[in-house]
N, C-alpha and C positions, 0 to 999 in steps of 0.2 A: 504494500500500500504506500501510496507517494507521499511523501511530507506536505500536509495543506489541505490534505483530501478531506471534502466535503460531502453530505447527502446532496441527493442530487433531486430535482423539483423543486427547490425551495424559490419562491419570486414573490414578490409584494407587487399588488395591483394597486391601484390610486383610482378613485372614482370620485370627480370633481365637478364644481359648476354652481350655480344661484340657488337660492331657494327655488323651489316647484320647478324642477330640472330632471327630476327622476334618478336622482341618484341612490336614494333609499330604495325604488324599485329594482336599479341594477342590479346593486346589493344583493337583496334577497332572490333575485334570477339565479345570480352566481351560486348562491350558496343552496339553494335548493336545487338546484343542478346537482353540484355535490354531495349533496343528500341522496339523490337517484342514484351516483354510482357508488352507493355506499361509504361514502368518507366518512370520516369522525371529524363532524363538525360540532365548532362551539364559536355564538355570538356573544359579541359583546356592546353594551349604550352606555352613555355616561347618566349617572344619577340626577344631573341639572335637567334632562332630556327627559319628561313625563308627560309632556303635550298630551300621545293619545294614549300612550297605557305604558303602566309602572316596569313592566317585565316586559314586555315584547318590544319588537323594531316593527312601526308601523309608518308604510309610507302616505302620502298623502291621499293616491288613490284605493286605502283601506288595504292592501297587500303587507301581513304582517309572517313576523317570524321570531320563533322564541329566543331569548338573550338573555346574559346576566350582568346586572346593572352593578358597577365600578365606580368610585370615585374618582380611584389615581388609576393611570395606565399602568403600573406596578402590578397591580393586580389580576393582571391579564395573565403572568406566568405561572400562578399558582393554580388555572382552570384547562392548560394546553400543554400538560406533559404526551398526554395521547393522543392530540387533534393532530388532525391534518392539513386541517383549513381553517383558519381565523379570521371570523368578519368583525370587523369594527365600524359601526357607526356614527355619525357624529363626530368626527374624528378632530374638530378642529376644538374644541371641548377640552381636551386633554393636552397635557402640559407638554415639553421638548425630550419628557423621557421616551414619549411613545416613537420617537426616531429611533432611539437605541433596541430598543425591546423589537420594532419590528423589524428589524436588520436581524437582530440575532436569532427572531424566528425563523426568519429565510434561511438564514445560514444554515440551522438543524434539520432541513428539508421541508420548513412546512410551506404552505400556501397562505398568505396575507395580506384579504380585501379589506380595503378602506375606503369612506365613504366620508365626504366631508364639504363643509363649502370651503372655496378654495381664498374668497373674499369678505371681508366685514362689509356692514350698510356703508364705509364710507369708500368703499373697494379698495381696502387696504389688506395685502397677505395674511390672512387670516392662521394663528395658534402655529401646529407643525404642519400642515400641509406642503409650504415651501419645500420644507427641506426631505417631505417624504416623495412628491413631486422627482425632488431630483435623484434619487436613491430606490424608483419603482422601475420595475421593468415592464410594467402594462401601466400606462396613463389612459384613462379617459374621460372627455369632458364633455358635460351632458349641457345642456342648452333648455331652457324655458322659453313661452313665447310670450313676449312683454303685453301685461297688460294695459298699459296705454294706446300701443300703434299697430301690433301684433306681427313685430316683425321678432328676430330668434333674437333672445335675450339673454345675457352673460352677467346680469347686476344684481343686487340683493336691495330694493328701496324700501326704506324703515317709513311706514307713515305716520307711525307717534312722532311725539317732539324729544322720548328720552335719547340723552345722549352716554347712556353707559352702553359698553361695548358688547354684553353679553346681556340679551332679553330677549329670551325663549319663547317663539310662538309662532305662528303661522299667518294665516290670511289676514286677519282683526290686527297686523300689526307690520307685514309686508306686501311686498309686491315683485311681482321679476319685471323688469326694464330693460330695454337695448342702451347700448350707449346713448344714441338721440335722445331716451326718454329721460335717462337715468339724473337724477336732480340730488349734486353732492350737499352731502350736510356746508355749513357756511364755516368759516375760522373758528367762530367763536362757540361751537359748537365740537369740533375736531379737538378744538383744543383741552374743553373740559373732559370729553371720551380717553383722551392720551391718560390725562390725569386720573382718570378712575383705579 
């Protein structure tokens, strides 16, 4: 055996884009897939994330799948000694450990989908996506169709006026936009968000 040698299949997928982009449907494609050809699958949500239910990954068009809800990405190693494929949801939720954690799963051979937005409301790189982005060997970027103009949309528009960076929720509180429609928060708003 060579010096270095590794298992072999292990890849990290990225699954990125707006809200209402379908990326939480990817998701569970993928890993119900996996299910069919029998893997040992185990998901994972962050505990901020309870929009439509406490334990499952449900995506907007009601498409759900079971998961066990984490705080710290830490936590993911103590449920994936026997998985084969690890879905993470939510991914930008979770802190810069989940780069390291998901590197190291790859490395042991396993399979690891992430599912995440890739932007905050003021489209700023949003949590680890960046740096998972550059360290996935499957990227893909899902597209919404803005509701303003209905052209393919890439933005996250917050329609509240809070300006903290993390505020969990869906329709009653975003929108997907194209560039044209997309309407950045102003200074003095960007400013206080940094601060939080």
């Amino acid at each position: 055996m060579a010096s270095g040698w590794r298992p072999q299949n292990g890849c990290i997928e990225v699954i990125c884009g707006s809200m209402f982009s379908g990326k939480t449907e990817e998701l569970i494609r993928r890993l119900r897939r996996a299910q069919i050809a029998k893997q040992k699958v185990v998901v994972f949500k962050p505990k901020i994330d309870n929009r439509f239910h406490k334990e499952k990954i449900v995506s907007h068009s009601k498409q759900e799948i079971q998961s066990i809800v984490i705080k710290d990405a830490e936590e993911i190693l103590q449920h994936t000694v026997f998985a084969q494929v690890i879905g993470i949801d939510e991914a930008q939720f979770f802190g810069n450990n989940l780069i390291e954690i998901a590197q190291n799963l790859a490395d042991c051979g396993k399979r690891v989908i992430i599912a995440g937005l890739d932007k905050d409301y003021r489209s700023i790189p949003f949590g680890p996506i960046p740096q998972l982005l550059a360290i996935a060997e499957e990227i893909t970027k899902t597209h919404a169709i803005c509701m303003r103009c209905g052209a393919s949309a890439n933005y996250t528009q917050r329609i509240t006026a809070s300006t903290e960076r993390v505020v969990v929720g869906a329709g009653e509180i975003y929108e997907a936009r194209c560039r044209h429609c997309f309407e950045p928060p102003d200074d003095s708003d960007e400013m206080k968000a940094t601060n939080k």
